[in-house]
PDB file of N, CA, C and O in Angstrom:
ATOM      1  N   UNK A   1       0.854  -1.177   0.000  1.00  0.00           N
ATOM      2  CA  UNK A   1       0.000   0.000   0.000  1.00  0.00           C
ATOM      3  C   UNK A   1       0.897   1.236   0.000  1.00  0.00           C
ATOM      4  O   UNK A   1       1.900   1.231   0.712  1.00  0.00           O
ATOM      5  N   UNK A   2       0.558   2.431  -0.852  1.00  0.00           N
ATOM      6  CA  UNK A   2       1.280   3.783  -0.706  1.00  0.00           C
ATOM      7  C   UNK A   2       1.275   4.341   0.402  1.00  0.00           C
ATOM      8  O   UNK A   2       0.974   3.729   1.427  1.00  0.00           O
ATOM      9  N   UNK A   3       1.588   5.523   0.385  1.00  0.00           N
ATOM     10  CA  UNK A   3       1.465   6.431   1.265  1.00  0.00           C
ATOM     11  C   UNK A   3       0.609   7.688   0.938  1.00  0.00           C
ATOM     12  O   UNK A   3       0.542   8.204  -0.178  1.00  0.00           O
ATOM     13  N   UNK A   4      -0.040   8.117   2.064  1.00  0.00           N
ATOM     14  CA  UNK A   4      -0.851   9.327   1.574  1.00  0.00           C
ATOM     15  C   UNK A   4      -0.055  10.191   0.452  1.00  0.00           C
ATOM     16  O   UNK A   4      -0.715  10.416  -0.562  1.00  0.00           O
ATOM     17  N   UNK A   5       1.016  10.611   0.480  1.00  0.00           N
ATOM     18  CA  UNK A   5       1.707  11.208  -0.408  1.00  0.00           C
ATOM     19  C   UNK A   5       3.002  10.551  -1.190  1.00  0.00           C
ATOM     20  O   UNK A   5       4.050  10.147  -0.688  1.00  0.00           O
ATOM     21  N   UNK A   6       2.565  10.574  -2.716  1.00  0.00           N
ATOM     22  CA  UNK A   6       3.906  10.038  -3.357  1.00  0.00           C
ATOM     23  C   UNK A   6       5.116   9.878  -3.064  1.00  0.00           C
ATOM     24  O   UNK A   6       5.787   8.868  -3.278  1.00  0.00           O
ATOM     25  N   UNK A   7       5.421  10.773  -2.608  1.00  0.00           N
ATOM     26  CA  UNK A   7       6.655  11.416  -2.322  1.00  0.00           C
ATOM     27  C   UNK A   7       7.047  10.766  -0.734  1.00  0.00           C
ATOM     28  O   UNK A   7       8.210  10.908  -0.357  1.00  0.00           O
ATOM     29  N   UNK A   8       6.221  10.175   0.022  1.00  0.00           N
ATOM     30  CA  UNK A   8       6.334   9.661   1.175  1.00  0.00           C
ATOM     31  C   UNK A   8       6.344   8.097   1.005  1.00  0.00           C
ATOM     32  O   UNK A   8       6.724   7.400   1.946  1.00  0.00           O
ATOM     33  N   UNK A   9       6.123   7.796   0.371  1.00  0.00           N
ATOM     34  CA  UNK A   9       5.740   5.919  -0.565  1.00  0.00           C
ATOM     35  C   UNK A   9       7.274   4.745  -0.154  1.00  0.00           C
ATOM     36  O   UNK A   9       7.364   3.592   0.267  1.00  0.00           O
ATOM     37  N   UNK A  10       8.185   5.726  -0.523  1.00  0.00           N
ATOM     38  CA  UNK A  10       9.718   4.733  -0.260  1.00  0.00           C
ATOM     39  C   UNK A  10       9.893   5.006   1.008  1.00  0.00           C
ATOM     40  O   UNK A  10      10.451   3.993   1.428  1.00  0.00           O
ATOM     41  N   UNK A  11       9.718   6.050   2.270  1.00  0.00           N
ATOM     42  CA  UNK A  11       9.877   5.901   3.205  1.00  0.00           C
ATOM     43  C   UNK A  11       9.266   5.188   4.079  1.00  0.00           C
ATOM     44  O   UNK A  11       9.812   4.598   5.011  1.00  0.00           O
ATOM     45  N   UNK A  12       7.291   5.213   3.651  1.00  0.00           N
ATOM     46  CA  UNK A  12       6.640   4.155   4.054  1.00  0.00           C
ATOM     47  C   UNK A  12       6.939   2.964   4.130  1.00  0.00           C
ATOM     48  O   UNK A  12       6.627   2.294   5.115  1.00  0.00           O
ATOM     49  N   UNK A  13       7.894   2.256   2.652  1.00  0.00           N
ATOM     50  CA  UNK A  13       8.335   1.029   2.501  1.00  0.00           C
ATOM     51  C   UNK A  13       9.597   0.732   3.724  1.00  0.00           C
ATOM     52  O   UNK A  13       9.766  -0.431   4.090  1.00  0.00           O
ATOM     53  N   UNK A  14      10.320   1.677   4.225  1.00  0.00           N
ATOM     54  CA  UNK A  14      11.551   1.330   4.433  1.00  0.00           C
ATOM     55  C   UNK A  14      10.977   1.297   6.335  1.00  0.00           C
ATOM     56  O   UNK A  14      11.487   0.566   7.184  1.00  0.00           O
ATOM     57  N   UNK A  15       9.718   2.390   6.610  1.00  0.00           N
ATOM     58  CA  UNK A  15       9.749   2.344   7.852  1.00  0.00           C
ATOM     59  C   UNK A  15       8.701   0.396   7.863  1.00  0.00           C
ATOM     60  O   UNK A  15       8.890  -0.476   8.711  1.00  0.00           O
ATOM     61  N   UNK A  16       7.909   0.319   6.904  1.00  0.00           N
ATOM     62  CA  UNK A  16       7.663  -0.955   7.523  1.00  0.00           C
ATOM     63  C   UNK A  16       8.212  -1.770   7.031  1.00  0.00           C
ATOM     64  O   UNK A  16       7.382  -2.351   6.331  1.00  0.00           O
ATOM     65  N   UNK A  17       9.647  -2.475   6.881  1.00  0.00           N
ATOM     66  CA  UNK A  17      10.495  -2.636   6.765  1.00  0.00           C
ATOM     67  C   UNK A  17      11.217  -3.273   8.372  1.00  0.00           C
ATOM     68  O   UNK A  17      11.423  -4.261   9.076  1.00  0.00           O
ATOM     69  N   UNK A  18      11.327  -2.180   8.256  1.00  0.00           N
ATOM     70  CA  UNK A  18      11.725  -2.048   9.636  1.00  0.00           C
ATOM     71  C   UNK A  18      11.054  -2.017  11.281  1.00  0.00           C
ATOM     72  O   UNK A  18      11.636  -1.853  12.353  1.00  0.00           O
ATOM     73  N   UNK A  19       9.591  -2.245  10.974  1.00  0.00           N
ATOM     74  CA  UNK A  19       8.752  -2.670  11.729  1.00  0.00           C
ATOM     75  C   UNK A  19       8.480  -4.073  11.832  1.00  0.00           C
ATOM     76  O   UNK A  19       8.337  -4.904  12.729  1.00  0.00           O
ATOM     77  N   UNK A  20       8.469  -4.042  10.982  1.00  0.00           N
ATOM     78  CA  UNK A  20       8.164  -6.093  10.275  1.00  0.00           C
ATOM     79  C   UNK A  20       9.365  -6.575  11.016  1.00  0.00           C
ATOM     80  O   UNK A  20       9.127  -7.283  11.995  1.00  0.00           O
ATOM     81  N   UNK A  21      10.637  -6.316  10.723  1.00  0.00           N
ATOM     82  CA  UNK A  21      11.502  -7.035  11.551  1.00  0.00           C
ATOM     83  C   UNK A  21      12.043  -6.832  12.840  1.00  0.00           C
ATOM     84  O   UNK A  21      12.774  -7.657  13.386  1.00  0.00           O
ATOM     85  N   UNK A  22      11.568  -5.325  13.541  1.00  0.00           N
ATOM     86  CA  UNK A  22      11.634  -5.098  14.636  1.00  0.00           C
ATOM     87  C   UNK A  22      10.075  -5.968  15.349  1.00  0.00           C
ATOM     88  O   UNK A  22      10.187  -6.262  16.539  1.00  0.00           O
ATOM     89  N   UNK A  23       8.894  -6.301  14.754  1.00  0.00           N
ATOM     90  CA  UNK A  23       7.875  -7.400  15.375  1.00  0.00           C
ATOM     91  C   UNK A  23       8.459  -8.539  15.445  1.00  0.00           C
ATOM     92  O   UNK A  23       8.674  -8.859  16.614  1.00  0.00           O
ATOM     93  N   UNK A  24       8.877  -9.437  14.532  1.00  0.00           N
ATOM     94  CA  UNK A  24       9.014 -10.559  14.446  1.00  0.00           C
ATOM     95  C   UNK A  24      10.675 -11.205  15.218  1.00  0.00           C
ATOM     96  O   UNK A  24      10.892 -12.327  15.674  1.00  0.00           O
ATOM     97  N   UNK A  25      11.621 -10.014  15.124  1.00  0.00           N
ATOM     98  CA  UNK A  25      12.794 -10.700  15.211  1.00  0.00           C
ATOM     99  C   UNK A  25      13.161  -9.422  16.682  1.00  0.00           C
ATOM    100  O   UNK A  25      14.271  -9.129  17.126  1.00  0.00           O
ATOM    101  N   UNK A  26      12.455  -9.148  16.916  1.00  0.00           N
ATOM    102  CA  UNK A  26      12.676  -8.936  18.678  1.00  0.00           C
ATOM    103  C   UNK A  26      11.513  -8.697  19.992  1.00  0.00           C
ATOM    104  O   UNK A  26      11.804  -8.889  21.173  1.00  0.00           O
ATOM    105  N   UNK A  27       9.730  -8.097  19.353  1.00  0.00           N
ATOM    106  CA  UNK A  27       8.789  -7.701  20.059  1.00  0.00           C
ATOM    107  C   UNK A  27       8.515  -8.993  20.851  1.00  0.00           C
ATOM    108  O   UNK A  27       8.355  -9.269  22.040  1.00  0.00           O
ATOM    109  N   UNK A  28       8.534  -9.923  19.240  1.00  0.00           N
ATOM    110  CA  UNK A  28       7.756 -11.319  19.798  1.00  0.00           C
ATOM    111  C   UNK A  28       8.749 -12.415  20.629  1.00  0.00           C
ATOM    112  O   UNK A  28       8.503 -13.551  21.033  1.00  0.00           O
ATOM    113  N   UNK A  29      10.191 -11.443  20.723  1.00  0.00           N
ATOM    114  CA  UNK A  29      10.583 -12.927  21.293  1.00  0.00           C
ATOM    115  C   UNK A  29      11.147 -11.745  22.964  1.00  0.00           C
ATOM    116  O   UNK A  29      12.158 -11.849  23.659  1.00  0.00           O
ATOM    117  N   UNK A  30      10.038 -10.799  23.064  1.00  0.00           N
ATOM    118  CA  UNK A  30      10.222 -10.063  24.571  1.00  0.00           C
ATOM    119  C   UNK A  30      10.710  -9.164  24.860  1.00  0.00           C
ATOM    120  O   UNK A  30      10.672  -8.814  26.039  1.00  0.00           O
ATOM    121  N   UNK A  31      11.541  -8.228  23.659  1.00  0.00           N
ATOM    122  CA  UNK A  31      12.279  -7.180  23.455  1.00  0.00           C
ATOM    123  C   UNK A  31      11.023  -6.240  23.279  1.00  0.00           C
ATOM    124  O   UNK A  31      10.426  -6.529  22.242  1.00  0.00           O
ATOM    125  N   UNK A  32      10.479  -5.269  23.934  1.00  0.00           N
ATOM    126  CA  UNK A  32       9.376  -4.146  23.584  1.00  0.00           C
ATOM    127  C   UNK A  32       9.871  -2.711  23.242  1.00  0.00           C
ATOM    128  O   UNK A  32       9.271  -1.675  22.957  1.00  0.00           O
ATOM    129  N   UNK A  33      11.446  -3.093  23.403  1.00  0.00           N
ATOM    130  CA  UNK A  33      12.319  -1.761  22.825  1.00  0.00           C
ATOM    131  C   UNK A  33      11.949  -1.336  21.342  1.00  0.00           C
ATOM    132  O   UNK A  33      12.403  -1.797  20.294  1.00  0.00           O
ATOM    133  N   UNK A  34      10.752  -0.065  21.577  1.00  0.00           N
ATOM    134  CA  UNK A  34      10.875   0.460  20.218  1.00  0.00           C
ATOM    135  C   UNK A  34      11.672   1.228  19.381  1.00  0.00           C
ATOM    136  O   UNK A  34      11.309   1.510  18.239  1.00  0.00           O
ATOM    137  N   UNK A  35      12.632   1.556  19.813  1.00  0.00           N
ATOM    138  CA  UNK A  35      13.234   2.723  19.482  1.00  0.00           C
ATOM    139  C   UNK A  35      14.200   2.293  17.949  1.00  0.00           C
ATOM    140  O   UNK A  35      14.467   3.134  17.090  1.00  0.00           O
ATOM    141  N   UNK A  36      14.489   1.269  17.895  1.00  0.00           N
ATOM    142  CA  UNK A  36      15.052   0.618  16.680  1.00  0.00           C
ATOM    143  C   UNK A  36      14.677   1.562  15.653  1.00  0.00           C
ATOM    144  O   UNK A  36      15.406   2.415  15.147  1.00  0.00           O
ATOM    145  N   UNK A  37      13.474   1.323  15.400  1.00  0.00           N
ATOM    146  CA  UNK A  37      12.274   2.445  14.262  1.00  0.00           C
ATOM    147  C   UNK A  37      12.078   3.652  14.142  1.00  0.00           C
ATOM    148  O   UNK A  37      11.786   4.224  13.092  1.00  0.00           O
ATOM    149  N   UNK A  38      12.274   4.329  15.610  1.00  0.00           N
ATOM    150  CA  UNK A  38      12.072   5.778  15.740  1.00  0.00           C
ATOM    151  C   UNK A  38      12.586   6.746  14.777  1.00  0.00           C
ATOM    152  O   UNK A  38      11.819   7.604  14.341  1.00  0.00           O
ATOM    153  N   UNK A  39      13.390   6.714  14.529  1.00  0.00           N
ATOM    154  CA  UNK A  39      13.978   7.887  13.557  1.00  0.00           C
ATOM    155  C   UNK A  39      13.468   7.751  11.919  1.00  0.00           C
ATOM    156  O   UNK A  39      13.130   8.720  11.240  1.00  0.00           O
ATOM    157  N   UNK A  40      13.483   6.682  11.560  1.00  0.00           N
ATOM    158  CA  UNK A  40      12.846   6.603  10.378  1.00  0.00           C
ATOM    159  C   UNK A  40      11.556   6.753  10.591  1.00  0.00           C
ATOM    160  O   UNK A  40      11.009   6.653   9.493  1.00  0.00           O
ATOM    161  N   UNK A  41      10.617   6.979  11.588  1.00  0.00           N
ATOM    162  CA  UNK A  41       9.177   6.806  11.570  1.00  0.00           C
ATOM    163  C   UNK A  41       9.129   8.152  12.198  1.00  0.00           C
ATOM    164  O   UNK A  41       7.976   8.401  12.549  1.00  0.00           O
ATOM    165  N   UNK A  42      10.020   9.176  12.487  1.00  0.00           N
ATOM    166  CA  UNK A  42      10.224  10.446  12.397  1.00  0.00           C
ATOM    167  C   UNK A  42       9.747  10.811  11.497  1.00  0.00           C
ATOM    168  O   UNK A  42       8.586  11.129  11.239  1.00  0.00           O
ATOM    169  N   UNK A  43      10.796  10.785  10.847  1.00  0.00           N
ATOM    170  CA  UNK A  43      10.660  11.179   9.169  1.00  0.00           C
ATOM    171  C   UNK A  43       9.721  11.016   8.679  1.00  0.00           C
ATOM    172  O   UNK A  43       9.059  12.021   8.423  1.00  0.00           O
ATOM    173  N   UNK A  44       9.211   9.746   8.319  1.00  0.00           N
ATOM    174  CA  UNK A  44       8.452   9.558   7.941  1.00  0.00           C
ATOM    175  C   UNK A  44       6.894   9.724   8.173  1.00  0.00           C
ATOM    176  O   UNK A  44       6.079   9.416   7.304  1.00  0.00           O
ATOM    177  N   UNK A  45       6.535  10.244   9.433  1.00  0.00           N
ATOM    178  CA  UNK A  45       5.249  11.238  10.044  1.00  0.00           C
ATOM    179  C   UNK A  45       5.207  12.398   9.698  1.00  0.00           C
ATOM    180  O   UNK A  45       4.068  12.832   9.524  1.00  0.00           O
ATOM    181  N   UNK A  46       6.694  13.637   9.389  1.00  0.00           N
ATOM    182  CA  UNK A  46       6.834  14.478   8.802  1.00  0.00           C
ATOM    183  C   UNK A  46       5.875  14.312   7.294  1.00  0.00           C
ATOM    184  O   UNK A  46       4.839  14.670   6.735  1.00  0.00           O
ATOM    185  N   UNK A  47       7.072  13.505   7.161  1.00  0.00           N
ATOM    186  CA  UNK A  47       6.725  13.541   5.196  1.00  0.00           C
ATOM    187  C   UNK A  47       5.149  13.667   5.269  1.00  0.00           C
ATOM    188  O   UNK A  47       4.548  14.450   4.533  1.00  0.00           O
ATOM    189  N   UNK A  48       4.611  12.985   6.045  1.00  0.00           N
ATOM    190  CA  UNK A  48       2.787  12.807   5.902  1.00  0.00           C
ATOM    191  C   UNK A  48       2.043  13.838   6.500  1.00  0.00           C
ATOM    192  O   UNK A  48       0.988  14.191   5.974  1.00  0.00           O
ATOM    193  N   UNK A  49       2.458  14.374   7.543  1.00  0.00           N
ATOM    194  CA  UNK A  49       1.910  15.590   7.862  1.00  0.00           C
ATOM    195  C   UNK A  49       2.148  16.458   7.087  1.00  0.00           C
ATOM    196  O   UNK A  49       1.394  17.416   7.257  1.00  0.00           O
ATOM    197  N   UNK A  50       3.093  16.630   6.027  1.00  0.00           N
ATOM    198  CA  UNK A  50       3.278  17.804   4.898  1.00  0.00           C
ATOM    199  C   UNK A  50       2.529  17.488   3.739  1.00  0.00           C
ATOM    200  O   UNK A  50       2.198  18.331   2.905  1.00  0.00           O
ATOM    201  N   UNK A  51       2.206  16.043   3.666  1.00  0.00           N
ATOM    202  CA  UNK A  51       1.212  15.785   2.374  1.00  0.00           C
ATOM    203  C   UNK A  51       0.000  16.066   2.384  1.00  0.00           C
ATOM    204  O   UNK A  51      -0.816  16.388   1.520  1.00  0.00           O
ATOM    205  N   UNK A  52      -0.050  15.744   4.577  1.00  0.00           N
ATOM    206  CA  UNK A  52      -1.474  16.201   4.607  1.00  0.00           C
ATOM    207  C   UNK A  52      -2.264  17.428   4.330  1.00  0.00           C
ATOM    208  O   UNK A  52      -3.395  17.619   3.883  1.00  0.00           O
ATOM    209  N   UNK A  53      -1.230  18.254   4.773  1.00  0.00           N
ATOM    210  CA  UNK A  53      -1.293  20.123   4.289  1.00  0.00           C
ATOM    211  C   UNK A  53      -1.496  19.863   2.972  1.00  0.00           C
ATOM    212  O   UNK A  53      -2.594  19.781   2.420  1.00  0.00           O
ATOM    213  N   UNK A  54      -0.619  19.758   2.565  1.00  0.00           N
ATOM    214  CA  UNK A  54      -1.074  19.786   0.911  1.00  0.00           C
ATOM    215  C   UNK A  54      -2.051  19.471   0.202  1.00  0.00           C
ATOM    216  O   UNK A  54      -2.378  19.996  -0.862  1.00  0.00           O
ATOM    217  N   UNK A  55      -2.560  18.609   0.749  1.00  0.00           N
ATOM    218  CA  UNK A  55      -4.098  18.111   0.212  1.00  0.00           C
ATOM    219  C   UNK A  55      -5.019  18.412   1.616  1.00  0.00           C
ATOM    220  O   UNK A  55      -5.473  17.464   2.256  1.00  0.00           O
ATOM    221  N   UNK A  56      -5.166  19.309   1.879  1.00  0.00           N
ATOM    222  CA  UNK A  56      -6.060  20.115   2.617  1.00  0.00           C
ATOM    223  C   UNK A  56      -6.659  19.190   3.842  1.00  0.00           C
ATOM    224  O   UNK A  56      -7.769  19.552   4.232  1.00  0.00           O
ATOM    225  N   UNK A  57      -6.116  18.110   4.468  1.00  0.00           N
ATOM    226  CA  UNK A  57      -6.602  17.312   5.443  1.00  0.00           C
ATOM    227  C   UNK A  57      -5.874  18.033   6.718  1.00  0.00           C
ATOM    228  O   UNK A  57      -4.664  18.084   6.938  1.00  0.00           O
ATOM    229  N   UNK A  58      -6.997  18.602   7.536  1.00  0.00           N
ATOM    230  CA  UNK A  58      -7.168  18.729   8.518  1.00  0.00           C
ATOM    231  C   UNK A  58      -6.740  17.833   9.819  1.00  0.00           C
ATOM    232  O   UNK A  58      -7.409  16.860  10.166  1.00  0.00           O
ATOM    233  N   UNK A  59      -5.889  18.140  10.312  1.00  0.00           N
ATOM    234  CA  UNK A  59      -5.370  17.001  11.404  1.00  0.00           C
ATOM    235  C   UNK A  59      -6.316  16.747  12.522  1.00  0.00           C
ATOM    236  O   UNK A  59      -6.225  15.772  13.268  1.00  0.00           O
ATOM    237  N   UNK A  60      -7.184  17.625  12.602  1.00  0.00           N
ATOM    238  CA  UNK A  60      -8.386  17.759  14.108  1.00  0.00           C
ATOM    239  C   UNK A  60      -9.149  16.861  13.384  1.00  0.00           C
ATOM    240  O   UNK A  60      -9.669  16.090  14.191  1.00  0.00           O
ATOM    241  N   UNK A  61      -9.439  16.611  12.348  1.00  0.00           N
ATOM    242  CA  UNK A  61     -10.724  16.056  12.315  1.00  0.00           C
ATOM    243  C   UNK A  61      -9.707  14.527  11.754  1.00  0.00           C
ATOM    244  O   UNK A  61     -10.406  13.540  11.529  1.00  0.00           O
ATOM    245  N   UNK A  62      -8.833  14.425  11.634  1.00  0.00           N
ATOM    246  CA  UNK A  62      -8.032  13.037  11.779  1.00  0.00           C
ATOM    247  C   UNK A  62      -7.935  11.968  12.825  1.00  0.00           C
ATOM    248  O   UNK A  62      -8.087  10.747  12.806  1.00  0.00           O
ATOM    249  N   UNK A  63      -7.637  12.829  13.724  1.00  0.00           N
ATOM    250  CA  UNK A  63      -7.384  12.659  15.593  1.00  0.00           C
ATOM    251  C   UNK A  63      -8.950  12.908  16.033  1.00  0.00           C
ATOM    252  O   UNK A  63      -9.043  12.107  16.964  1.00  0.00           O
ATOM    253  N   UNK A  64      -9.740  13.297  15.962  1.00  0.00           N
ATOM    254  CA  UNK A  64     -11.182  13.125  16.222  1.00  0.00           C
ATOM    255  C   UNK A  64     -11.188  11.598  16.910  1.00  0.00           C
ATOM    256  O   UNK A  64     -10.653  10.548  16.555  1.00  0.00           O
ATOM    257  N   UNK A  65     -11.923  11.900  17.905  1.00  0.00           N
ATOM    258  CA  UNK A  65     -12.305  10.142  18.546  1.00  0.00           C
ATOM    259  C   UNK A  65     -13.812  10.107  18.285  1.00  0.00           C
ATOM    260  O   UNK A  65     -14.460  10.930  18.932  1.00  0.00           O
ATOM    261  N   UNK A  66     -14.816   8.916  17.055  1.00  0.00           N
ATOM    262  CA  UNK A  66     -15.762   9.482  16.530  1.00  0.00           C
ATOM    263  C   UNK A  66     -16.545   7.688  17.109  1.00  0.00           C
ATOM    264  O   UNK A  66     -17.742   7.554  17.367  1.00  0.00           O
ATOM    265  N   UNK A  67     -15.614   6.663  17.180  1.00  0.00           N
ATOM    266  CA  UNK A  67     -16.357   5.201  17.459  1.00  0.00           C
ATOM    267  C   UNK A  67     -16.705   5.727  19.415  1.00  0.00           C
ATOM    268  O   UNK A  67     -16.152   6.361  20.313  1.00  0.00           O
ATOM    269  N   UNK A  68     -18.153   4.825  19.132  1.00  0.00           N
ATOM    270  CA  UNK A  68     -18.667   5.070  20.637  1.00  0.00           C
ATOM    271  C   UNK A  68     -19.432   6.379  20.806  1.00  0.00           C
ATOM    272  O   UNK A  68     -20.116   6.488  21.823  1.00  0.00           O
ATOM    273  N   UNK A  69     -19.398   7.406  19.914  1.00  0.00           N
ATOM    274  CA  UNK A  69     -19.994   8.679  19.685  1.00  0.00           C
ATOM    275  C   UNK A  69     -21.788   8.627  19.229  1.00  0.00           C
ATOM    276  O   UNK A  69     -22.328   7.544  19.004  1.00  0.00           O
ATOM    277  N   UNK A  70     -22.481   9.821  19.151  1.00  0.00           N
ATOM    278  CA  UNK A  70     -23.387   9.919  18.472  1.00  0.00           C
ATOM    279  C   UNK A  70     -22.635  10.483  17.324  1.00  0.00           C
ATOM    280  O   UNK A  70     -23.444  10.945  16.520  1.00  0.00           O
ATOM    281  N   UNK A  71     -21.522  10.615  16.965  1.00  0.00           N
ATOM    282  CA  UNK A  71     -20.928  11.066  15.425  1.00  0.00           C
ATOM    283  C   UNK A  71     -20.745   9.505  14.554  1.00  0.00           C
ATOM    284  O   UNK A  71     -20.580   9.422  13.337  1.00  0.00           O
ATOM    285  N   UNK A  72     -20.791   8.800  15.133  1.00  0.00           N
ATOM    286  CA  UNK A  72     -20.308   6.969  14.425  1.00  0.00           C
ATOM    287  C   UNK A  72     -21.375   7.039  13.544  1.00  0.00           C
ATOM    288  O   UNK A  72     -21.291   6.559  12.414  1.00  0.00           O
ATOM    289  N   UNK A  73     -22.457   7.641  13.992  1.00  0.00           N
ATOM    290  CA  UNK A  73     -23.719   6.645  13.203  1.00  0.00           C
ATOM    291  C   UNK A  73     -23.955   7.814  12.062  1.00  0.00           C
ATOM    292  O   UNK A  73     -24.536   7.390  11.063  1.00  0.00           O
ATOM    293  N   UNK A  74     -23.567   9.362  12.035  1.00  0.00           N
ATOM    294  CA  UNK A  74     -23.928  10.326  11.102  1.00  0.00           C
ATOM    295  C   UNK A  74     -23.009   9.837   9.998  1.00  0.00           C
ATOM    296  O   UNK A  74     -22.034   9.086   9.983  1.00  0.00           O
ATOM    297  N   UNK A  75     -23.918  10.793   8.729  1.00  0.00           N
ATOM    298  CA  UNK A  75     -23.770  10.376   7.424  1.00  0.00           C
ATOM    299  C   UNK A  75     -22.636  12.003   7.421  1.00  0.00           C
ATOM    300  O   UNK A  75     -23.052  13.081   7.846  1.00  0.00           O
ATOM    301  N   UNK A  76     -21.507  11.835   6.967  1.00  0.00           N
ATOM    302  CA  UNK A  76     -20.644  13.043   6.634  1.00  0.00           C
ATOM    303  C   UNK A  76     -21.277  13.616   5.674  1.00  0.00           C
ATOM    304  O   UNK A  76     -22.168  13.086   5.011  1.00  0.00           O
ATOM    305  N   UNK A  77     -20.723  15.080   5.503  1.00  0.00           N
ATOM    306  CA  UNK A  77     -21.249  16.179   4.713  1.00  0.00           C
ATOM    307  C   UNK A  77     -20.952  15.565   3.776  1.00  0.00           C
ATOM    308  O   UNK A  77     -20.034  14.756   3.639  1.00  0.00           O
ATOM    309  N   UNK A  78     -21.871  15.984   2.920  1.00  0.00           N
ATOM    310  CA  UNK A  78     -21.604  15.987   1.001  1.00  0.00           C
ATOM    311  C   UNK A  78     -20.520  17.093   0.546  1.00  0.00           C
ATOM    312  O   UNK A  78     -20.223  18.192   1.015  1.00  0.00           O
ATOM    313  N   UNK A  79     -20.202  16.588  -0.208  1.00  0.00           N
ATOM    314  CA  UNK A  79     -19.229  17.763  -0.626  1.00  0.00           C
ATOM    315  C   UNK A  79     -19.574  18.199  -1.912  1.00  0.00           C
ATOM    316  O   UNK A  79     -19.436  17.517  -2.927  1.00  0.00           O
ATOM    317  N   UNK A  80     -19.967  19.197  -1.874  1.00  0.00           N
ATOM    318  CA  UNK A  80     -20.861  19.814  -2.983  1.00  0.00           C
ATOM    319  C   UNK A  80     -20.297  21.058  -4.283  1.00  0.00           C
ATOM    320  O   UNK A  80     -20.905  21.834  -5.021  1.00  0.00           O
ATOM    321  N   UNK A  81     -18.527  20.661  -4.018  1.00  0.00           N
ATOM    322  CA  UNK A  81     -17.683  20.947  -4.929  1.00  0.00           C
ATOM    323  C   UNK A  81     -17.617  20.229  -6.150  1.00  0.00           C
ATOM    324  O   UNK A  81     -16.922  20.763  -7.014  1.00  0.00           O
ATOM    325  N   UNK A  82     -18.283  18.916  -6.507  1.00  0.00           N
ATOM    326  CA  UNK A  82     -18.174  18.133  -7.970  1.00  0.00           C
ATOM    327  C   UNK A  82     -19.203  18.597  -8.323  1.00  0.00           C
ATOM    328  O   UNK A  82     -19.651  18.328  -9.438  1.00  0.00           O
TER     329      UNK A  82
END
């Protein structure tokens, strides 16, 4: 799968990459040290928070907590720009 932004796509690859083998070849055998990942998953939250600007996504309504709400069950606005 890509990344919200093109331009973020090879870092996506490289941070799970590096998740995949920080799960398998240390979480699961008791190591919960995340930090292996951190710096590339730096970066790589950057890169996406700048794509998100760019394509006009709003971070509040990202981070919104909406399951368990009376907002779960509403139908979102139409967007009445097409």
């Amino acid at each position: 799968m890509n990344s919200i932004g093109e331009e973020c796509t090879e870092l996506k690859k490289k941070y799970d990459d590096c998740f995949n083998s920080w799960f398998s070849e240390r979480f699961l055998k008791g190591d919960h040290d995340d930090s292996m990942c951190a710096s590339i998953f730096k970066v790589y939250q950057e890169c996406v928070k700048n794509a998100m600007k760019q394509q006009s996504i709003d971070f509040k309504e990202v981070d919104k907590d909406v399951l368990g709400t009376d907002s779960e069950f509403k139908v979102p606005p139409s967007d009445n720009s097409s």
